[in-house]
C-alpha positions as CSV (number, residue, x, y, z in Angstrom):
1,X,-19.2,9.1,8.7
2,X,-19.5,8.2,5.1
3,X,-16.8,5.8,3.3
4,X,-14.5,7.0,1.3
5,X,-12.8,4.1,-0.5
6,X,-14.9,1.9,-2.5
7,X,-14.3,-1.4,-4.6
8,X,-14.2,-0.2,-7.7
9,X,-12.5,-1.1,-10.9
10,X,-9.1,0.7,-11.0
11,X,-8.9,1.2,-7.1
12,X,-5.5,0.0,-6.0
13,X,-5.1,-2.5,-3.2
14,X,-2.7,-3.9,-1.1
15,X,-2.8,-7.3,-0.4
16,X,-2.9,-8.6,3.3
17,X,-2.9,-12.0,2.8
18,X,-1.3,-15.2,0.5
19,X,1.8,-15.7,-1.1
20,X,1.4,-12.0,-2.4
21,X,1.1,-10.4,0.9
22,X,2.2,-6.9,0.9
23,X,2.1,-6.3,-2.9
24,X,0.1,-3.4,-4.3
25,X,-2.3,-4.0,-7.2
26,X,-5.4,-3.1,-9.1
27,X,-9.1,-4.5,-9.2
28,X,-9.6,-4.9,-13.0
29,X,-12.9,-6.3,-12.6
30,X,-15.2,-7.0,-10.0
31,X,-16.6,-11.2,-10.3
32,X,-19.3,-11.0,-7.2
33,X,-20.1,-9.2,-3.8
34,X,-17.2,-12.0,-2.3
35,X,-14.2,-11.8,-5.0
36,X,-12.8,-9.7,-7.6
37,X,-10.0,-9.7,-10.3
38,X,-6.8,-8.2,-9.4
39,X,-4.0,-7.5,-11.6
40,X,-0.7,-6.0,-10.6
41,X,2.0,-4.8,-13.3
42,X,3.6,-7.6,-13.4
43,X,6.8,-5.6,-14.0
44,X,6.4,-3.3,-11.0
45,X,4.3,-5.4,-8.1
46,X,5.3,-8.7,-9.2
47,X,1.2,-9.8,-8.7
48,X,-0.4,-12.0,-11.8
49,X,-3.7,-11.6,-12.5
50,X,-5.9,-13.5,-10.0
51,X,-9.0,-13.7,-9.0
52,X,-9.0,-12.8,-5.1
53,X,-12.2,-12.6,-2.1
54,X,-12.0,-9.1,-0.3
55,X,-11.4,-10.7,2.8
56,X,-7.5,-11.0,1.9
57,X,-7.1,-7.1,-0.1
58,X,-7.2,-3.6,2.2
59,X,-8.1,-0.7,-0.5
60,X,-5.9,2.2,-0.5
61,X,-6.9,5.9,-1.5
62,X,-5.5,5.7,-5.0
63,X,-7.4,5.0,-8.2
64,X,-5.9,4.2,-11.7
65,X,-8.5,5.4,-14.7
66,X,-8.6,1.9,-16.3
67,X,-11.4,0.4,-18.0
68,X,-13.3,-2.7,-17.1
69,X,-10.8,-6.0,-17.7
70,X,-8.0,-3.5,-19.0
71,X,-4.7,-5.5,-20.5
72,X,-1.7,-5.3,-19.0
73,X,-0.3,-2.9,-21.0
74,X,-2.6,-0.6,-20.9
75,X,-2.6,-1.0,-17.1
76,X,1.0,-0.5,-16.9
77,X,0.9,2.8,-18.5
78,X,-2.2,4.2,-16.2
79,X,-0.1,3.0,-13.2
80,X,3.0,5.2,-14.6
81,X,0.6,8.0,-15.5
82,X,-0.7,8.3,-12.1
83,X,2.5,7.7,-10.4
84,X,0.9,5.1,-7.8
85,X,4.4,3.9,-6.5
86,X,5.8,7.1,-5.5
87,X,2.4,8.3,-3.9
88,X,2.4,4.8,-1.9
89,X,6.5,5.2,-1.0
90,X,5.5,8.7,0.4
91,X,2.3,7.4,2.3
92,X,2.4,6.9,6.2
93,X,0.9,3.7,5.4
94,X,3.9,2.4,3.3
95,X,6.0,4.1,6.0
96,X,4.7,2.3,8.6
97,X,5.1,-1.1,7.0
98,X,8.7,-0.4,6.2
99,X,9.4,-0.1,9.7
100,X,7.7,-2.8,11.3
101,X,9.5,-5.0,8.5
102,X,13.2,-3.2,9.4
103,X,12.2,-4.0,13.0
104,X,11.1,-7.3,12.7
105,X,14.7,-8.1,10.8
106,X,16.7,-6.5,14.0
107,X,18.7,-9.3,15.8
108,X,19.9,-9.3,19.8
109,X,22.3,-6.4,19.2
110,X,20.5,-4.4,17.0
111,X,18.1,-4.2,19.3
112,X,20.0,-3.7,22.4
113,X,21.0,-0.7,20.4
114,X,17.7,0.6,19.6
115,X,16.9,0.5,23.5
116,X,19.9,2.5,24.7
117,X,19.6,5.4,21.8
118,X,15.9,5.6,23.6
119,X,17.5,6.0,27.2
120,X,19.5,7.9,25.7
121,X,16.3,10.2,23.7
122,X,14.5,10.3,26.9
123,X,17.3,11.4,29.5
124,X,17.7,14.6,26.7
125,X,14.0,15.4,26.5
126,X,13.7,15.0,30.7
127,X,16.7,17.1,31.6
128,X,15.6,19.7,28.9
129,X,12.5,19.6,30.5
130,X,13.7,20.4,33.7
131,X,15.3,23.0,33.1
132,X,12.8,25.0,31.4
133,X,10.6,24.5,34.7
């Protein structure tokens, strides 16, 4: 099984670690095999140009056409070009994040609810299901 994402300059990353956690950005340029330079439009992500190790960045499937150490400017516009947000909102990856955040914000009640709408789900399905045996 070959890899398929690579760290490469332009390759957009989401950050799994720090006070940035959970922000996309964009290696601009690659410092050694440990660390590279990430910028994020600072307009859109919120992420300031840093120098972060790999250890703390996951790399996604998109890839901006920047060049090496590209300003922010230019990098905004190859974000907007590419239209990396809505490909990310409409990933299962996003999608999956969204909900384990909405979960982890449910209080006692919310998720008493959540627990009887799946009773609920599963008496359906199982009385469906007997009757079609």
């Amino acid at each position: 099984m070959a890899f398929k994402r690579f760290v490469e300059v332009g390759r957009v990353v989401l950050i799994n670690y720090g006070p940035e956690a959970g922000k996309l950005a964009t290696i601009i340029d690659i410092v050694d095999q440990n660390k590279c330079l990430i910028d994020g439009p600072a307009e859109i992500t919120g992420v300031a140009r840093q120098v972060i190790p790999y250890t703390r960045i996951a790399l996604t499937d998109f890839v901006v056409k920047i060049q090496r150490n590209a300003r922010q400017k230019t990098l905004k516009k190859a974000w907007a070009d590419a239209d990396v947000l809505a490909k990310w909102e409409a990933s299962s990856w996003a999608k999956k994040l969204s909900s384990k955040k909405k979960r982890a914000n449910l209080n006692d009640f919310d998720r008493f609810k959540v627990m009887v709408a799946k009773k609920q789900k599963s008496a359906i399905i199982a009385k469906k299901m007997s009757e079609l045996a």
